[in-house]
C-alpha positions in Angstrom: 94.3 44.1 105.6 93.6 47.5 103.8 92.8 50.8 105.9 89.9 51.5 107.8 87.5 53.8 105.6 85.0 56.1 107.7 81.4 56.0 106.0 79.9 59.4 105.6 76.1 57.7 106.0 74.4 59.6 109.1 77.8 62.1 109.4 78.2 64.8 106.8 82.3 64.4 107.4 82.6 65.7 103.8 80.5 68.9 104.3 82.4 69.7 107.5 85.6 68.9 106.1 84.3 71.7 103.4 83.3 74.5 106.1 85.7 74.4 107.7 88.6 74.5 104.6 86.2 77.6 103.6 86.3 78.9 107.2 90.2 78.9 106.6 90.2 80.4 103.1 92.1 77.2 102.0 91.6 75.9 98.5 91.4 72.4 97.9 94.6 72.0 95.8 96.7 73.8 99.0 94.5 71.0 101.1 95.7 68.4 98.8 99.2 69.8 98.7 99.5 70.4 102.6 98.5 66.7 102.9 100.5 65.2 100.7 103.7 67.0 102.4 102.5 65.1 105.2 102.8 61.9 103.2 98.8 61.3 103.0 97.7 60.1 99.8 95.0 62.2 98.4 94.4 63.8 94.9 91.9 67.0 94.0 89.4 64.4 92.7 89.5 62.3 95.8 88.9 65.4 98.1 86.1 66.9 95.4 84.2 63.1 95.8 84.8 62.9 100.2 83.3 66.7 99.9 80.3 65.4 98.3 80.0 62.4 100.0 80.3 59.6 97.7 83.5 58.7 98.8 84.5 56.9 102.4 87.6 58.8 103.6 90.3 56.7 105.1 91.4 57.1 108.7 94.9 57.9 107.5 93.0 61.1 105.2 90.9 62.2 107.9 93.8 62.5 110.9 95.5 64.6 108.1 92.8 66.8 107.3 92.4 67.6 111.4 95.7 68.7 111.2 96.2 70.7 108.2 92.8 72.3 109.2 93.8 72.6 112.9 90.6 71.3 114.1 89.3 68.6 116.2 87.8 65.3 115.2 84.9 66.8 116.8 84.3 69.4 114.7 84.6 67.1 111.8 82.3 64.4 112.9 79.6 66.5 114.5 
């Protein structure tokens, strides 16, 4: 059974996920990087394409991205 994805249909996780790296003046290579310290598979061109939307992030991706970003799954679902 693969991973559950998170669809971005009615929730904009992508552009929140986007503020919010901006909000921290964190590029999207130290993102990818920080992440993939964690042992969360993600590449530059996966993060650009959840950004936009047009790629479903995994759950596995998304619990990373709250915690390099230090925020809440609120923040990124609202």
């Amino acid at each position: 059974m693969g991973e559950q994805k998170i669809k971005q249909d009615e929730i904009q996780i992508g552009a929140n996920i986007r503020r919010i790296r901006l909000e921290r003046k964190m590029k999207q290579t130290e993102l990818v990087r920080q992440l993939q310290l964690l042992d969360v598979e993600m590449t530059r061109e996966t993060l650009v394409k959840i950004e936009r939307g047009i790629q479903h992030i995994q759950a596995t991706q998304l619990r990373g991205i709250r915690d390099v970003l230090q925020t809440s799954y609120d923040e990124l679902l609202r």
